[in-house]
C-alpha positions as CSV (number, residue, x, y, z in Angstrom):
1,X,7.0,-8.8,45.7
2,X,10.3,-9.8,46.2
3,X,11.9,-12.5,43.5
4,X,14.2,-15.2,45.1
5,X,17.8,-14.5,45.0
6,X,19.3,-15.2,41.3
7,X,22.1,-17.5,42.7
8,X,19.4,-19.2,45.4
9,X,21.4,-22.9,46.4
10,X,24.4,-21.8,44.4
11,X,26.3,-25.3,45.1
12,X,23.6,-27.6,46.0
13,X,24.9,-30.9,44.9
14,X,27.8,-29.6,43.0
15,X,30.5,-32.2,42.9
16,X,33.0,-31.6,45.2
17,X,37.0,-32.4,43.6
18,X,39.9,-32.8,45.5
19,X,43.0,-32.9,44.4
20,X,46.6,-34.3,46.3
21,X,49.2,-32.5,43.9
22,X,49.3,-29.5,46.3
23,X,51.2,-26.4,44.7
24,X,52.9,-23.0,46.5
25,X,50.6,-21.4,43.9
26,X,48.6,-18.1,45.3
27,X,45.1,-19.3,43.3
28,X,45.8,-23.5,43.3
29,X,44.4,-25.1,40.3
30,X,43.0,-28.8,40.6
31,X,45.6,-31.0,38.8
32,X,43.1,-34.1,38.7
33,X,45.3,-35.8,41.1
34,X,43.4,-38.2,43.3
35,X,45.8,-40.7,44.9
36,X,48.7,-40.5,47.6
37,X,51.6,-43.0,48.3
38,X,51.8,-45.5,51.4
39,X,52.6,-43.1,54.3
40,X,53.8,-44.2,57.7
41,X,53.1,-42.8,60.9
42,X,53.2,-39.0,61.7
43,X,53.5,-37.8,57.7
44,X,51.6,-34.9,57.6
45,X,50.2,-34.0,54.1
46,X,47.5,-31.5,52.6
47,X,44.5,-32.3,50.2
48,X,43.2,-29.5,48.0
49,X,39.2,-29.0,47.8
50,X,37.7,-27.1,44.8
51,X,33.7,-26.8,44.0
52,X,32.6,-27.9,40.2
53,X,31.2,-25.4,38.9
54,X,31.3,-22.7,41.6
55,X,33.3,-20.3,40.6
56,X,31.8,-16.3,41.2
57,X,29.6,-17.7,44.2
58,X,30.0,-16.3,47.2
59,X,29.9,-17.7,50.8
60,X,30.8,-17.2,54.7
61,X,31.3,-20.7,56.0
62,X,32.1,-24.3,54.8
63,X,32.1,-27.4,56.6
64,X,34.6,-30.3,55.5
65,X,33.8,-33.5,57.0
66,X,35.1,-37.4,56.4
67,X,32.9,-40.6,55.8
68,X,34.4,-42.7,59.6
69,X,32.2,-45.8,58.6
70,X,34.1,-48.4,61.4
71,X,36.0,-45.6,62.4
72,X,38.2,-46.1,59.1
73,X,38.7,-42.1,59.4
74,X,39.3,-42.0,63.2
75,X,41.6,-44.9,63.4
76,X,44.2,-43.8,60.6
77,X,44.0,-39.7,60.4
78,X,43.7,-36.3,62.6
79,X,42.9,-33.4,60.9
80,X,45.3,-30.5,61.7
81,X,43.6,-27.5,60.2
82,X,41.9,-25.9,57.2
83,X,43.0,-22.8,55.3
84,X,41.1,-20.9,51.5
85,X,39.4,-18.4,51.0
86,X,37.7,-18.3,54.4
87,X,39.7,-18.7,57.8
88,X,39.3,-22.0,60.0
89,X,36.6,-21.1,63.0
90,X,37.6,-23.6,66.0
91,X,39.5,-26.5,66.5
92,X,39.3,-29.4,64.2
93,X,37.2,-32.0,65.5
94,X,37.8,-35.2,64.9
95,X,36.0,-36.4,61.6
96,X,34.9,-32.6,60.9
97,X,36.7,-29.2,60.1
98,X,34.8,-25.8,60.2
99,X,36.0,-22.9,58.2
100,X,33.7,-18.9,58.2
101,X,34.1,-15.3,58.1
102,X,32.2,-12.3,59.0
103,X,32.9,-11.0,55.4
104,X,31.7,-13.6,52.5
105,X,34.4,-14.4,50.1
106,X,34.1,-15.2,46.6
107,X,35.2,-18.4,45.1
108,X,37.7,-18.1,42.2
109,X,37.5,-18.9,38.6
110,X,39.1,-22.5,39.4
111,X,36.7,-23.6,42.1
112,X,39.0,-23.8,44.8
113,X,37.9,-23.0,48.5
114,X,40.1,-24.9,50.7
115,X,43.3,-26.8,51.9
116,X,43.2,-29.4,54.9
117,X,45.9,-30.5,56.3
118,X,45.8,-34.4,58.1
119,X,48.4,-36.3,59.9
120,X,48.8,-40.1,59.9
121,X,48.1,-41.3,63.1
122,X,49.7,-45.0,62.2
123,X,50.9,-46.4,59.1
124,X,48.7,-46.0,56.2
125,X,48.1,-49.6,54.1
126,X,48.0,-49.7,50.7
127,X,44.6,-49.3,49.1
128,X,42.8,-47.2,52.0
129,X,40.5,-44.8,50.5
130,X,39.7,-41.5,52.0
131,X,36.2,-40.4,51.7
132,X,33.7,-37.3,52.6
133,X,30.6,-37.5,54.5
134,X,27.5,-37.0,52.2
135,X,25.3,-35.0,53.8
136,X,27.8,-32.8,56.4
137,X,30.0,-31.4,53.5
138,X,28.7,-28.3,53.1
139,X,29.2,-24.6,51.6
140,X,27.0,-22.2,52.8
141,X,25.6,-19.7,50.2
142,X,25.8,-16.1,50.9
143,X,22.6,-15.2,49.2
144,X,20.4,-17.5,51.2
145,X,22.6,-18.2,54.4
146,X,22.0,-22.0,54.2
147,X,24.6,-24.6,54.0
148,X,24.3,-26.4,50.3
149,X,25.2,-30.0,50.4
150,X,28.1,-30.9,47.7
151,X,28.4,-34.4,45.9
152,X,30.8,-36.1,47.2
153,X,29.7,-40.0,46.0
154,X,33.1,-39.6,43.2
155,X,35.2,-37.6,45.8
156,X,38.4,-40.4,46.5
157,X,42.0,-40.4,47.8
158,X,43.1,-43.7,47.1
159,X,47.0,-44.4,49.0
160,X,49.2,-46.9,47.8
161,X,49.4,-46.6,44.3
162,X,52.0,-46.2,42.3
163,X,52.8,-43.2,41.5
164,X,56.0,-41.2,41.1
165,X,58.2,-40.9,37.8
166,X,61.9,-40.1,36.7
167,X,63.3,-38.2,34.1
168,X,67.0,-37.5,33.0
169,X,67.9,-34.0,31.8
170,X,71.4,-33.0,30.1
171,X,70.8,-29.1,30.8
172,X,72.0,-27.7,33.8
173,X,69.6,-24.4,33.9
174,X,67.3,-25.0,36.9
175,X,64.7,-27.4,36.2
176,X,63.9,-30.6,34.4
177,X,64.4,-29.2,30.5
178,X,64.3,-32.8,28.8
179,X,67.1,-32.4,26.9
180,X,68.9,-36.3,26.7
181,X,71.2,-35.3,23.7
182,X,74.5,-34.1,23.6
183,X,76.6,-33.3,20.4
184,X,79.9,-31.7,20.0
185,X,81.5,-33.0,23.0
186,X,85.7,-33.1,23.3
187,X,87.8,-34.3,26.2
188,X,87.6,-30.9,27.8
189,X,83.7,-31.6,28.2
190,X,82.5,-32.0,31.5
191,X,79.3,-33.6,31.5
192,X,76.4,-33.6,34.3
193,X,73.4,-36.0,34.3
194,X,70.9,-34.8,36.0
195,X,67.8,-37.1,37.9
196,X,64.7,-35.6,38.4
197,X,61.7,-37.1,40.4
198,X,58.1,-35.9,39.8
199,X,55.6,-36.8,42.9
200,X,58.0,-37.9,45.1
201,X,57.0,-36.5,48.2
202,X,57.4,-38.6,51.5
203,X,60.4,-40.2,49.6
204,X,63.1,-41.1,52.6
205,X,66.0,-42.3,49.8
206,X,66.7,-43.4,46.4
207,X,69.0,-46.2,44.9
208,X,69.8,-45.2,41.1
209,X,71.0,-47.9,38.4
210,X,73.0,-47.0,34.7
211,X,74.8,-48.4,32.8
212,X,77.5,-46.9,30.3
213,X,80.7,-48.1,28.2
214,X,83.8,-46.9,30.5
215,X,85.7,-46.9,27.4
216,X,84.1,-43.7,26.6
217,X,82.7,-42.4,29.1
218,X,84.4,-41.8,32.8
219,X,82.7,-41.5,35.6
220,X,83.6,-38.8,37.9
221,X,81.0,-38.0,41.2
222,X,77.6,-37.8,42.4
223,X,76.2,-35.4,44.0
224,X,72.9,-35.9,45.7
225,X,69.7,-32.6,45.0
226,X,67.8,-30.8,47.1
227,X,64.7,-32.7,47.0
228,X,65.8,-34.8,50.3
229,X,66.9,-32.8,53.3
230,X,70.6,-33.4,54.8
231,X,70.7,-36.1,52.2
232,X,73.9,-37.9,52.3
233,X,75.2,-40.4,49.9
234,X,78.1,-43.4,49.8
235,X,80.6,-44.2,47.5
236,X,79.2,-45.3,44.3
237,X,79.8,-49.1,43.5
238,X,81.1,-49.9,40.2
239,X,80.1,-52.9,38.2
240,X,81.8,-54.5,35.2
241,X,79.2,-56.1,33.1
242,X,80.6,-57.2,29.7
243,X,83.8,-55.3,29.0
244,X,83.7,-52.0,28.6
245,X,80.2,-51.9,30.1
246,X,80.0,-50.9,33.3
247,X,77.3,-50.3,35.8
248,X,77.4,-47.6,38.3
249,X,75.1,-47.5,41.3
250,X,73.5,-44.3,43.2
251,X,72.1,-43.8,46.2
252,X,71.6,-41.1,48.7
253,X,68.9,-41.0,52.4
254,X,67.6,-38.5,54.3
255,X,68.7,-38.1,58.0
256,X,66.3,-35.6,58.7
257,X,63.2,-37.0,57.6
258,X,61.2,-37.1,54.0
259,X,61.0,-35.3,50.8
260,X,58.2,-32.1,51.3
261,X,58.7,-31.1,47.6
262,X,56.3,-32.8,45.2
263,X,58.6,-32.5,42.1
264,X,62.9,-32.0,42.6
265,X,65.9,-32.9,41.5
266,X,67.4,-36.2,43.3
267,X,71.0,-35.5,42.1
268,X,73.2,-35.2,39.0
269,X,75.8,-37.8,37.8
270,X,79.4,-36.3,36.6
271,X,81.3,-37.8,34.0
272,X,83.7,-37.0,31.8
273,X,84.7,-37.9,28.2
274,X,87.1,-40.0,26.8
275,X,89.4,-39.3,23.9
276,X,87.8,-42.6,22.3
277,X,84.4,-40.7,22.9
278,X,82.7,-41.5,19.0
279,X,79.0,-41.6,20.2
280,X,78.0,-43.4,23.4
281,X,74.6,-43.7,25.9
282,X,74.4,-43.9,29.1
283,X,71.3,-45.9,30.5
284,X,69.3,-46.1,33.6
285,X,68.6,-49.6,33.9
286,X,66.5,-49.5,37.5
287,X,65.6,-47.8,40.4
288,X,64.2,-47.6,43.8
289,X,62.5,-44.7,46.0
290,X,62.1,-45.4,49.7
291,X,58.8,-43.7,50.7
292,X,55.9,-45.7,53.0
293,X,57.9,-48.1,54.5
294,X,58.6,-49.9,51.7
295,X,61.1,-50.0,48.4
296,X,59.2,-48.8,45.4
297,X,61.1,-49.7,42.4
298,X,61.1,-48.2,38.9
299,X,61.7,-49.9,35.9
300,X,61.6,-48.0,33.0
301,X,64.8,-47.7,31.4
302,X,65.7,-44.1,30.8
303,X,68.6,-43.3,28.2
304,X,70.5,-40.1,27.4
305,X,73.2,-39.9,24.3
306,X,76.4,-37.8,23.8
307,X,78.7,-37.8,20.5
308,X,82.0,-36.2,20.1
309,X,82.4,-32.7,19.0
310,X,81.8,-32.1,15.1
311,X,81.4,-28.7,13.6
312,X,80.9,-30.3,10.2
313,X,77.3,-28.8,10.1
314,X,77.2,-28.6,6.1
315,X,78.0,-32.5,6.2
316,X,80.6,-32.4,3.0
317,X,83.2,-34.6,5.0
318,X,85.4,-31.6,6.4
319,X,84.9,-28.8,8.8
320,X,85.3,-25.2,6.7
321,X,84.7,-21.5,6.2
322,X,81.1,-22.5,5.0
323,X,80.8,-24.1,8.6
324,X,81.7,-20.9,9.9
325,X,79.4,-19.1,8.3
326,X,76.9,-21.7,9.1
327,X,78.0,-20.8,12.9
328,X,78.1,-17.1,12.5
329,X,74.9,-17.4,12.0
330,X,73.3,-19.0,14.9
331,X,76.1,-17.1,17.2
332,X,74.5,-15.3,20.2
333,X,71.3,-17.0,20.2
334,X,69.7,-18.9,22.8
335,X,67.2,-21.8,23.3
336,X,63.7,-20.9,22.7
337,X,64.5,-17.9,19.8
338,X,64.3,-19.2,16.1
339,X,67.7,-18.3,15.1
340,X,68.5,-21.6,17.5
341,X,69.9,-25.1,16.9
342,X,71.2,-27.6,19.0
343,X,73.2,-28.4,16.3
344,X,75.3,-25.3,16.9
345,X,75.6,-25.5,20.5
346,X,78.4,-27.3,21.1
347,X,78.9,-26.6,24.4
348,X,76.0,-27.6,25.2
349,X,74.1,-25.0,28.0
350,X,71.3,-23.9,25.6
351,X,73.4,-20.6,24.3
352,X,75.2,-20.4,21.5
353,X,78.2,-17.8,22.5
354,X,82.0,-17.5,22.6
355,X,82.6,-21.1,24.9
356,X,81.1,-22.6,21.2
357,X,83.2,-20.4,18.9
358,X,86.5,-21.9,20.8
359,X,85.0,-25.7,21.2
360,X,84.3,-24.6,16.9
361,X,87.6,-23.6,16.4
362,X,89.3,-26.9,17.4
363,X,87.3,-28.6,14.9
364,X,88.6,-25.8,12.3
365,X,91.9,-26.8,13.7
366,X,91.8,-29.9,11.9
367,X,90.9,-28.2,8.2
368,X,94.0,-28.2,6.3
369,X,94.8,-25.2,4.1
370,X,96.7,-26.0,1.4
371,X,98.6,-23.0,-1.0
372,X,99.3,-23.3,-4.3
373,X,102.5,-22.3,-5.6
């Protein structure tokens, strides 16, 4: 007698998860991101669909396919293709997506089993939601060759709401680091501000706010990232507030349409210190991504700080041989070893080499030697 298959209906009403934040990752992992901003017409984007609690089951075909109630589906999207584990079998139709294979894959470890790809066919309004049809999703088990139905009664893209954020980063190694602190700056101290953007794709231009005091701080440039393609930028305007404070303003657009990164650097701010530099901040007081159709504005202040170079790391009021040795030290290290300390970089580019030892050495300049007769 012949038992039934140990995996029999191996996704039945497992709960289908999607998630927007779409990676370049080989194996995507579901970020729990559920929402998308306003689009406008023709922005193409991809949804990522993973299986709860299928990972190790095996299948040769999967059917994806969108609630239309009123034609909400039909009216707003087309579905380009699918791509996963399994290739896409004919032509999308229009509320439904096929996907099989001769050979059965395996669903990963994470669940995942499928990107589609949709198109807006007019501008999307705020607060549409995107849902699946309940009873034509469907992954077809390799063990029995019948398409399981998946839940899909919490599966939800929501468009519209807010959600983007901004960050300001001191280190200029690739990527958004987090450092907002400078120490041991001197006149000969460029320094770069740089803006990054996390979920900001779609984005068609920016507008960036800060304030600073111009007394100690000059502003130099801005240069506009990667993140929008053949940005280009105007002259910054300049703003005095209250004497010495100053506000700058940012912008740069896109003349070749939207952001397709989902997390980049918008640009980096140049600026360069005064010989009254004591300690100082510079602020981000507002800003405003274009994306939709529609100004989305930002109003958490973001602040970085910078102080003026002092190599009095043993704090006795002068800068001496035991703040060399304190140097020697830390020399040659690099962020993320524990012989590091910001402290000691006084450059700062998250080393602690020879560009330190000379910035160190003009402080020691200052240490007077006096000789005894």
């Amino acid at each position: 007698m012949l038992s039934a298959p140990l995996f029999a209906d191996r996704f039945a009403g497992r709960p289908l998860r999607v998630d927007t934040r779409v990676g370049t990752e080989l194996s995507p992992i579901n970020d729990g991101i559920s929402d998308l901003p306003i689009l406008v017409a023709d922005d193409i984007f991809d949804i990522e669909l993973f299986v709860e609690g299928g990972r190790g089951g095996r299948t040769g075909a999967f059917t994806v396919a969108f609630e239309n109630s009123g034609n909400n589906f039909g009216e707003h999207f087309v579905i380009e293709r699918i791509r996963g584990i399994l290739p896409q079998a004919d032509a999308p139709g229009p509320t439904t997506v096929k996907a099989c294979a001769d050979r059965p894959a395996i669903v990963p470890q994470s669940g995942y089993f499928a990107t589609i790809t949709l198109r807006a066919k007019k501008d999307i309004p705020a607060g549409l939601q995107l849902r699946f049809h309940s009873t034509h999703t469907t992954i077809t088990d390799d063990n029995t060759s019948k398409p399981d139905i998946l839940s899909v009664g919490n599966t939800i893209v929501v468009f519209g709401r807010p959600n983007y954020n901004l960050f300001l980063d001191l280190d200029t190694a690739p990527g958004n680091q987090g450092i907002v602190e400078a120490t041991g700056l001197s006149t000969t101290n460029g320094i770069s501000v740089q803006v990054f953007g996390e979920s900001i794709r779609f984005m068609t231009g920016f507008i960036l706010r800060f304030e600073y005091d111009d007394s100690q701080l000059k502003f130099e440039d801005f240069i506009p990232g990667p993140s929008l393609p053949r940005a280009q930028t105007l002259d910054p305007v300049g703003t005095l507030l209250d004497s010495p404070l100053v506000e700058i303003e940012v912008t740069a657009a896109s003349f070749s349409g939207s952001a397709n990164v989902e997390d980049g650097l918008l640009g980096t701010l140049l600026f360069q210190p005064s010989e009254y530099l004591t300690r100082t901040g510079l602020v981000m007081s507002g800003a405003e991504i274009r994306r939709g159709g529609t100004f989305n504005p930002f109003f958490t202040p973001l602040s970085v700080e910078f102080s003026r170079l002092d190599a009095d790391f043993d704090k006795d009021g002068s800068v001496g041989f035991r703040d060399f040795l304190l140097f020697a030290e830390h020399f040659g290290s690099e962020r993320g070893q524990d012989r590091y300390d910001p402290a000691f970089d006084l450059l700062p580019d998250s080393n602690i080499n020879f560009a330190d030892f000379v910035l160190f050495t003009e402080s020691l300049s200052f240490f007077k030697v006096t000789v005894l007769d």
